[in-house]
DRENDO-1510 file (C-alpha; in Angstrom, 1 decimal, always signed):
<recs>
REC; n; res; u; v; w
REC; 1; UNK; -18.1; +12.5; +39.2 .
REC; 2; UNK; -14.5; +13.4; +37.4 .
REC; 3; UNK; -13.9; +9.8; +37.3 .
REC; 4; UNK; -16.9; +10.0; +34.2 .
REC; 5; UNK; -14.7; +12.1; +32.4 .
REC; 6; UNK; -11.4; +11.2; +32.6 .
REC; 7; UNK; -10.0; +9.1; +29.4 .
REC; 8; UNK; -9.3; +5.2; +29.5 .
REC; 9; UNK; -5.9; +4.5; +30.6 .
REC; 10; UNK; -3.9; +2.9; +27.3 .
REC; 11; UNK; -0.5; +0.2; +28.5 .
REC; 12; UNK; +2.7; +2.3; +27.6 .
REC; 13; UNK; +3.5; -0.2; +25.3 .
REC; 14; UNK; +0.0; +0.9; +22.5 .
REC; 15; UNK; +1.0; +4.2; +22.5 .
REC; 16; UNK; +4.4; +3.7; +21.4 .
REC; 17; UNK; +3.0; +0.9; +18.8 .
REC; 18; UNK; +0.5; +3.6; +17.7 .
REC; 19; UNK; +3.3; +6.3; +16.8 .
REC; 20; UNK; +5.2; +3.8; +15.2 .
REC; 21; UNK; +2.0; +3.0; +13.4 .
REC; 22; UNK; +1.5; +6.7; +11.8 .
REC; 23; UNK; +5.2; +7.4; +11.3 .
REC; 24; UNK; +5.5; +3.8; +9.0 .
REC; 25; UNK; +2.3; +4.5; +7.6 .
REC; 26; UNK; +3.2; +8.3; +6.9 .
REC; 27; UNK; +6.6; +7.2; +5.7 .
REC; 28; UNK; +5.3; +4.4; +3.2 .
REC; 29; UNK; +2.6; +7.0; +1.8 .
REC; 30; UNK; +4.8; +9.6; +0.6 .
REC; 31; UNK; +7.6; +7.3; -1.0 .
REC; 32; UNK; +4.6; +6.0; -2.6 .
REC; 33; UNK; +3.7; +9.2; -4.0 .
REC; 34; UNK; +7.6; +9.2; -5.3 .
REC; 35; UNK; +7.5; +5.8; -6.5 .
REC; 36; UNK; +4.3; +6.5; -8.7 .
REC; 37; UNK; +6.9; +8.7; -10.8 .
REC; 38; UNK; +10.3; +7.3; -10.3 .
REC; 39; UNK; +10.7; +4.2; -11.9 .
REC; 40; UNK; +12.7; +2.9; -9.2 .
REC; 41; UNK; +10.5; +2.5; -6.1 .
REC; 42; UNK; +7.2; +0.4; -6.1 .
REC; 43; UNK; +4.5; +3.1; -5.7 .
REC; 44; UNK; +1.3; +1.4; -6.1 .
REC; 45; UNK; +2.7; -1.2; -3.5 .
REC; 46; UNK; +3.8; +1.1; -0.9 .
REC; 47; UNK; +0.6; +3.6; -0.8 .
REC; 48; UNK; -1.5; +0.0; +0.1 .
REC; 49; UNK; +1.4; -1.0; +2.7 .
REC; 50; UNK; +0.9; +3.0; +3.9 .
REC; 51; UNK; -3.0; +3.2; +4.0 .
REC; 52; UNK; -2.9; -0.3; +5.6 .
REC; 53; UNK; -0.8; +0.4; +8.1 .
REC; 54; UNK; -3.1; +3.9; +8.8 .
REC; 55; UNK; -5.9; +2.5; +8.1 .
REC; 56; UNK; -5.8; +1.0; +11.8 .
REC; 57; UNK; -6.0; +4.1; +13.4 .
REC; 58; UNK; -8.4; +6.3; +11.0 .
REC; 59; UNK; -12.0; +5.7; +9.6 .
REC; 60; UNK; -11.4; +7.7; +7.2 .
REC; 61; UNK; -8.1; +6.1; +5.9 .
REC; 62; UNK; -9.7; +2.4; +5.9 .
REC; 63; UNK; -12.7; +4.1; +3.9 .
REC; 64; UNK; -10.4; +4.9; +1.3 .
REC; 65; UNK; -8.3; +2.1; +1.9 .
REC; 66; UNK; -11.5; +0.0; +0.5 .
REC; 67; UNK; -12.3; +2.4; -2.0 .
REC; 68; UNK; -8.9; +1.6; -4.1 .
REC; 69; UNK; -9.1; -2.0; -3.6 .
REC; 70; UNK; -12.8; -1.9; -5.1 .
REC; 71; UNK; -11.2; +0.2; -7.9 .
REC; 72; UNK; -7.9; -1.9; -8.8 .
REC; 73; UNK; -10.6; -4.9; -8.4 .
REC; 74; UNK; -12.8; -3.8; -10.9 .
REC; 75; UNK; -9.9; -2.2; -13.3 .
REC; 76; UNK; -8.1; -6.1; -13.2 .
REC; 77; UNK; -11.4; -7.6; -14.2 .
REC; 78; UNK; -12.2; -4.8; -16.8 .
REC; 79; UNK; -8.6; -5.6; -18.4 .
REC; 80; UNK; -9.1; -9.3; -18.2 .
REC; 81; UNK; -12.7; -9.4; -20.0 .
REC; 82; UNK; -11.0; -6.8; -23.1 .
REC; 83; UNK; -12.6; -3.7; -21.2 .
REC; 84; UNK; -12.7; -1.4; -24.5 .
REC; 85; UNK; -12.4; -3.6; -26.4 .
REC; 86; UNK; -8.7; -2.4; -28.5 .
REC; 87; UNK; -6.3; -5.8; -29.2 .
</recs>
């Protein structure tokens, strides 16, 4: 009987990868909060890098992960077809 509730054993090894994981991931989202207003770091690139990286160990992160892409995919195409239609 405990053995139903006892957790899955993980190798050393995942764990470690896992924290290195959320501390990258962590790390690239917040200096791509800084890049979207300092002109020297890449912000937009380092939030995808930073919700990529997270997005492997949190539903949540990977849905909003996919909700960006779908909205720089459709703001790309909207630019490309004149979107408002200003020259």
């Amino acid at each position: 009987m405990a053995g139903v509730l006892e957790r899955p054993v993980r190798p050393a090894g995942s764990n470690v990868r896992r924290l290195v994981r959320i501390v990258a991931g962590s790390a690239c989202i917040v200096l791509g909060i800084a890049g979207l207003f300092l002109p020297v770091l890449q912000g937009v690139l380092l939030l995808l890098l930073g919700l990529s990286l997270l997005g492997k160990e949190s539903a949540r992160v990977r849905r909003y992960e996919n909700r960006l892409w779908e909205y720089l995919r459709t703001r790309r195409f909207a630019k490309r077809e004149g979107g408002d239609g200003h020259r």
